[in-house]
C-alpha positions as semicolon CSV with decimal commas, in nm:
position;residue;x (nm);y (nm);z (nm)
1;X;4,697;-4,386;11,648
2;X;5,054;-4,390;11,709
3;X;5,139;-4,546;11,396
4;X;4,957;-4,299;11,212
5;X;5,176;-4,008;11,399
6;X;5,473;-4,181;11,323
7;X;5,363;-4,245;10,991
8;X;5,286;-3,854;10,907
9;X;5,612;-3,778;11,096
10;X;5,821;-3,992;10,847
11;X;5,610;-3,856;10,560
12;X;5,700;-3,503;10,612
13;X;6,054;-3,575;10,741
14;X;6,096;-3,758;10,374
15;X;5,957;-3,475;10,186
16;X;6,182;-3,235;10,333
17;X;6,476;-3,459;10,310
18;X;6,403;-3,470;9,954
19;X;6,383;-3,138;9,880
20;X;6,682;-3,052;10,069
21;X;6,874;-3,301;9,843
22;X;6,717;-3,148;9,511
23;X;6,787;-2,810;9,608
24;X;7,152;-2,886;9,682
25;X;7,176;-3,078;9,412
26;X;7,097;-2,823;9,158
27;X;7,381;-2,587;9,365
28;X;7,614;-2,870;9,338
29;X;7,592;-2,884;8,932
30;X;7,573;-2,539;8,912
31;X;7,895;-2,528;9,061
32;X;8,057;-2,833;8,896
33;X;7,924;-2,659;8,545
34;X;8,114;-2,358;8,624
35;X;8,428;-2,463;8,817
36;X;8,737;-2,253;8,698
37;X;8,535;-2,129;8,375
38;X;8,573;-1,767;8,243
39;X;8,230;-1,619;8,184
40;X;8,151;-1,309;8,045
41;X;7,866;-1,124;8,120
42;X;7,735;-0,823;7,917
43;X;7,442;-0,610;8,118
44;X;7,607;-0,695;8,385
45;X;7,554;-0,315;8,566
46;X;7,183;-0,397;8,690
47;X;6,910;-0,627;8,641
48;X;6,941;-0,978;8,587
49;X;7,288;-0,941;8,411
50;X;7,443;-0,819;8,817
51;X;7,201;-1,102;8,989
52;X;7,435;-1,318;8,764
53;X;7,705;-1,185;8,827
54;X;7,603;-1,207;9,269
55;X;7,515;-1,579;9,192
56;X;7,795;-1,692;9,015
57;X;8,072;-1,525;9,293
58;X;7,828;-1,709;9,550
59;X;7,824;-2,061;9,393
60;X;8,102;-2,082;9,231
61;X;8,393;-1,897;9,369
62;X;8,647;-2,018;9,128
63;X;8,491;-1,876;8,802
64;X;8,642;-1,583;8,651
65;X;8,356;-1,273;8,568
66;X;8,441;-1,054;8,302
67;X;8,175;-0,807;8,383
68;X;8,085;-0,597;8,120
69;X;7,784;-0,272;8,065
70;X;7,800;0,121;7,977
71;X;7,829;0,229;8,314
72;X;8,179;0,145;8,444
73;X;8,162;0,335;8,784
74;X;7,861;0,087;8,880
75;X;8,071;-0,215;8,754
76;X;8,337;-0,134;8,958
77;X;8,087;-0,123;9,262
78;X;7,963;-0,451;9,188
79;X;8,330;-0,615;9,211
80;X;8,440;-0,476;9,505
81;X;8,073;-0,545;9,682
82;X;8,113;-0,897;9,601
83;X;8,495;-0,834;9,704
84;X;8,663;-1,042;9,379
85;X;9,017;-0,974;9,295
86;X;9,248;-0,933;8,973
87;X;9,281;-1,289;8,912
88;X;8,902;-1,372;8,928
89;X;8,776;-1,036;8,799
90;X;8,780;-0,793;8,486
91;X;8,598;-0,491;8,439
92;X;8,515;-0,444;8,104
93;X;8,308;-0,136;7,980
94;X;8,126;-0,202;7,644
95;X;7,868;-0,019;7,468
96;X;7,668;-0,231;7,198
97;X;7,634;0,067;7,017
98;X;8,013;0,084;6,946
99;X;8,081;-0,253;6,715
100;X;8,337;-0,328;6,479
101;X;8,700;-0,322;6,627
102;X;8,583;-0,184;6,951
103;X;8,456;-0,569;6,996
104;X;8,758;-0,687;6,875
105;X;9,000;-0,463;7,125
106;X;8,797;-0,570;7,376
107;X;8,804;-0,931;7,347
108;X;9,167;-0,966;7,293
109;X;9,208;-0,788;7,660
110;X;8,987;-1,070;7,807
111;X;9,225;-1,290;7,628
112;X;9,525;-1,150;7,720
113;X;9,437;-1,112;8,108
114;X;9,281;-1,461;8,115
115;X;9,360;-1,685;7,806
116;X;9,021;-1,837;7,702
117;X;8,684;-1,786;7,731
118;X;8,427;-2,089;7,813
119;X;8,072;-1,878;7,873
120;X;7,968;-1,557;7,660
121;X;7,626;-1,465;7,845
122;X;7,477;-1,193;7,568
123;X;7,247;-0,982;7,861
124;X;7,245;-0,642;7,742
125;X;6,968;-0,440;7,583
126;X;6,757;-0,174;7,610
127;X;6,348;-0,187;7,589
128;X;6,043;0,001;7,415
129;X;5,705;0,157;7,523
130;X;5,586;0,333;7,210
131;X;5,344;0,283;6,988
132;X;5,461;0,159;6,633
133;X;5,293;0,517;6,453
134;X;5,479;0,737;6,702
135;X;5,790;0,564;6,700
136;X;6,065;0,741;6,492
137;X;6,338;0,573;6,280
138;X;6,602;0,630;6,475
139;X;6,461;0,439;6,752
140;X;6,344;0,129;6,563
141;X;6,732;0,202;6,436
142;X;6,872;0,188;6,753
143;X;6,667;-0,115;6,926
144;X;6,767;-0,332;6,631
145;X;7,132;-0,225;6,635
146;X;7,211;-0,242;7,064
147;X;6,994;-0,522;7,126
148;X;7,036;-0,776;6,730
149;X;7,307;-0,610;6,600
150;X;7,526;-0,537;6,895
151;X;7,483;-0,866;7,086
152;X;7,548;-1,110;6,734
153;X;7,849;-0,863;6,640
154;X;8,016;-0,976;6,969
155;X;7,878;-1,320;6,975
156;X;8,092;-1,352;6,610
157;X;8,408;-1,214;6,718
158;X;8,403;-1,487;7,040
159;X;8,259;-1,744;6,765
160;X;8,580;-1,832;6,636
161;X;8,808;-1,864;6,972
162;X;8,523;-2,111;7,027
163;X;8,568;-2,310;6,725
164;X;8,947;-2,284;6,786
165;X;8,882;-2,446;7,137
166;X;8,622;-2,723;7,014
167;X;8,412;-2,581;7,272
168;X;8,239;-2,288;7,409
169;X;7,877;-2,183;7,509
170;X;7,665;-1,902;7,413
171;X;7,371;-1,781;7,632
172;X;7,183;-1,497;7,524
173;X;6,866;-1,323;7,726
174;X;6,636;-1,235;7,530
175;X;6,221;-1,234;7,635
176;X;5,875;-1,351;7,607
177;X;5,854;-1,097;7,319
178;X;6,066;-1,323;7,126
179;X;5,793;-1,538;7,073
180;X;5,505;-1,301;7,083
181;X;5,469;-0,923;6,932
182;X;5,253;-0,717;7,189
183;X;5,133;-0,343;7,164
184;X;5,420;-0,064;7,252
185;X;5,700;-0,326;7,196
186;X;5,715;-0,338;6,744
187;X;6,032;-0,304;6,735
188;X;6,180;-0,430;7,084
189;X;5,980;-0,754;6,984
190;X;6,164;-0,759;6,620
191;X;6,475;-0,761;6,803
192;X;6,394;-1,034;7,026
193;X;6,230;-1,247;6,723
194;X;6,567;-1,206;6,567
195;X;6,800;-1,359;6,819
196;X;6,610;-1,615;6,832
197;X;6,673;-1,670;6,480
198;X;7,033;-1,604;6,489
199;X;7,127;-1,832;6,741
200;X;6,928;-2,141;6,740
201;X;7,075;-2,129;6,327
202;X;7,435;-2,069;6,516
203;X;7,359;-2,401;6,760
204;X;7,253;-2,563;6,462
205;X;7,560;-2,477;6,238
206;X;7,812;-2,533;6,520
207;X;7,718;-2,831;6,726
208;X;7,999;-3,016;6,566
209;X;8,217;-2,753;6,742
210;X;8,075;-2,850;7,042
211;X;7,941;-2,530;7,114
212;X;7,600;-2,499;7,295
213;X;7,338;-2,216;7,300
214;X;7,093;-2,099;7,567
215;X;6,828;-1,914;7,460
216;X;6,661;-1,729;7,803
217;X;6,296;-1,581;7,758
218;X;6,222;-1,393;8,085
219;X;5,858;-1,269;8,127
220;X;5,837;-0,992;8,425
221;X;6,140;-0,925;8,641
222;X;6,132;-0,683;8,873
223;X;6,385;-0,468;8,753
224;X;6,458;-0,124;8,571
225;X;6,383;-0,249;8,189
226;X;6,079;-0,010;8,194
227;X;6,262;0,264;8,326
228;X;6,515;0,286;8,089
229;X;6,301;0,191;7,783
230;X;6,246;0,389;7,497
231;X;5,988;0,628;7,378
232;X;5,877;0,732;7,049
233;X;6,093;1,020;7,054
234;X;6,382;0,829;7,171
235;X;6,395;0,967;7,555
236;X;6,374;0,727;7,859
237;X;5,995;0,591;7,989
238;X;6,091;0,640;8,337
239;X;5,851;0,443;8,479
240;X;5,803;0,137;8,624
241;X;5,542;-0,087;8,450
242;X;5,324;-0,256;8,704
243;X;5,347;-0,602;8,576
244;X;5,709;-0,575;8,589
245;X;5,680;-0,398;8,972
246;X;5,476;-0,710;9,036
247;X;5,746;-0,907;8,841
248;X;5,988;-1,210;8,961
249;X;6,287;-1,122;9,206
250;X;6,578;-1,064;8,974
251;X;6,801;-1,323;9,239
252;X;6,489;-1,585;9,142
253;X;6,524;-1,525;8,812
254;X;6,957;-1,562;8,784
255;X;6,956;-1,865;8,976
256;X;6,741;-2,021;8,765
257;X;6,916;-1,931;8,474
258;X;7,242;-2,048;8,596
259;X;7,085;-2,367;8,701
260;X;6,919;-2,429;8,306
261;X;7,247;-2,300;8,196
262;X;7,479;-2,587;8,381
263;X;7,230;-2,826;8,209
264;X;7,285;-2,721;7,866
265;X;6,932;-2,692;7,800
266;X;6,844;-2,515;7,456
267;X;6,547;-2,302;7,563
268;X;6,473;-2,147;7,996
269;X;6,182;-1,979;8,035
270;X;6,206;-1,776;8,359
271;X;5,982;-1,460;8,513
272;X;5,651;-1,432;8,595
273;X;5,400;-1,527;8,286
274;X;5,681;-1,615;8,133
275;X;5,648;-2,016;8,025
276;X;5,264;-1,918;8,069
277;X;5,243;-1,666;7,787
278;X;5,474;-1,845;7,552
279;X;5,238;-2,194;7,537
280;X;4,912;-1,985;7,498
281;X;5,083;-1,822;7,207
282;X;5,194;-2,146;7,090
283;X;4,895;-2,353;7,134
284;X;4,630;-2,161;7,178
285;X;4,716;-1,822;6,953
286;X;4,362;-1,706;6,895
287;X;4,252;-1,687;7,250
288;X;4,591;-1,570;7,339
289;X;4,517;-1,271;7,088
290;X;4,189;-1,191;7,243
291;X;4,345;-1,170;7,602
292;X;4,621;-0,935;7,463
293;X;4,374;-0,734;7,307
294;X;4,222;-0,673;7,674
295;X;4,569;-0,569;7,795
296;X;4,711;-0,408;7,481
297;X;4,846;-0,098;7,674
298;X;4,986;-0,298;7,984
């Protein structure tokens, strides 16, 4: 009987020994990725693109955030909440939108304040909840150019300075709905189909650069994508979706990230559904069309 205590006792002490030592582990090589590397974040106002931002000043203290988004004020909140100076922090405003030599301007400031740049992280966009017959041009326009157009435009201007340096890694967020169309996403979904073209050609064309791309496909977060989404007419949703209420903690969902990010993986799926969705689609399609077709308006 007392062997069998001390048994169970050793059992349970081991498990949680070695889950202590895996969890630490993965901090530990988060850290050692980014030690003294500039990253810069775009989205970085909200959502998973600030739970980044949180994790990164946590972990690794010595990286340098560029933080970029639309809304400066709440950048500037972010910084001084997670109390980073000058030398580890730039606030850069940037509006997708806005391409060409805006881009260009804008990069050669994160140049001049810190010399190089190591980690683009491509987080911004903007979401849909419209049916494709009442959507109107400008917003299929505008999804394709903020959320494609935008995030490759910049992606190319940091392209070369990677090349240059014979090294450099590009992670860009995009979703589930890069894999899989579903009802009041068309042309949020197109968007999301075409990164996903775009950069696993760029890994493929550029591995000889050394330069490594993580593609991110997040199924439900809990945070304000439905909210700010667009409508047919091009004004906010407002809402919250409950599948994203009911989604993954945003903190959950960075850390993960960061850790599949340290390990140069190719593909992270993260979020709630997320992996789960993706493999119906991809190995079961015709069952995964029937279930969608019970939850088109979800």
């Amino acid at each position: 009987m007392y062997l069998a205590i001390v048994f169970q006792f050793l059992l349970y002490f081991g498990i949680i020994a070695l889950a202590a030592y895996w969890l630490f582990s993965l901090r530990d090589n988060i850290e050692k990725y980014f030690q003294n590397k500039v990253v810069w974040i775009t989205g970085a106002s909200s959502g998973i693109g600030r739970e980044l931002a949180k994790q990164l000043a946590r972990i690794s203290p010595s990286t340098c955030l560029i933080l970029s988004a639309r809304r400066e004020e709440e950048l500037h909140k972010l910084a001084n909440e997670l109390q980073l100076d000058s030398d580890h922090c730039l606030v850069l405003p940037l509006d997708l939108e806005l391409q060409q030599d805006c881009f260009k301007s804008k990069f050669d400031l994160v140049i001049e304040r810190f010399g190089h740049i190591d980690v683009l992280i491509n987080n911004a966009g903007i979401s849909q909840r419209s049916l494709i017959r009442d959507t109107v041009y400008n917003v299929d326009s505008r999804l394709m150019n903020i959320n494609f157009l935008g995030t490759i435009t910049l992606s190319k201007t940091v392209l070369q300075h990677f090349i240059e340096l014979q090294k450099g890694h590009f992670v860009v967020v995009t979703s589930a709905a890069g894999y899989i169309g579903t009802a009041l996403r068309s042309s949020y979904a197109a968007s999301k189909h075409a990164l996903h073209g775009f950069f696993n050609s760029l890994r493929l064309e550029h591995a000889c650069d050394n330069i490594d791309v993580t593609i991110v496909c997040p199924g439900y977060v809990r945070t304000e994508i439905s909210q700010n989404a667009f409508e047919g007419s091009g004004l906010l949703h407002g809402k919250m979706d409950p599948k994203t209420d009911q989604g993954t903690d945003p903190s959950k969902c960075a850390y993960d990230i960061l850790r599949g990010v340290a390990n140069r993986e190719h593909e992270i799926y993260v979020g709630y559904l997320g992996s789960v969705v993706i493999y119906l689609q991809r190995f079961v399609p015709r069952l995964f069309y029937r279930i969608l077709l019970r939850s088109k308006t979800d």
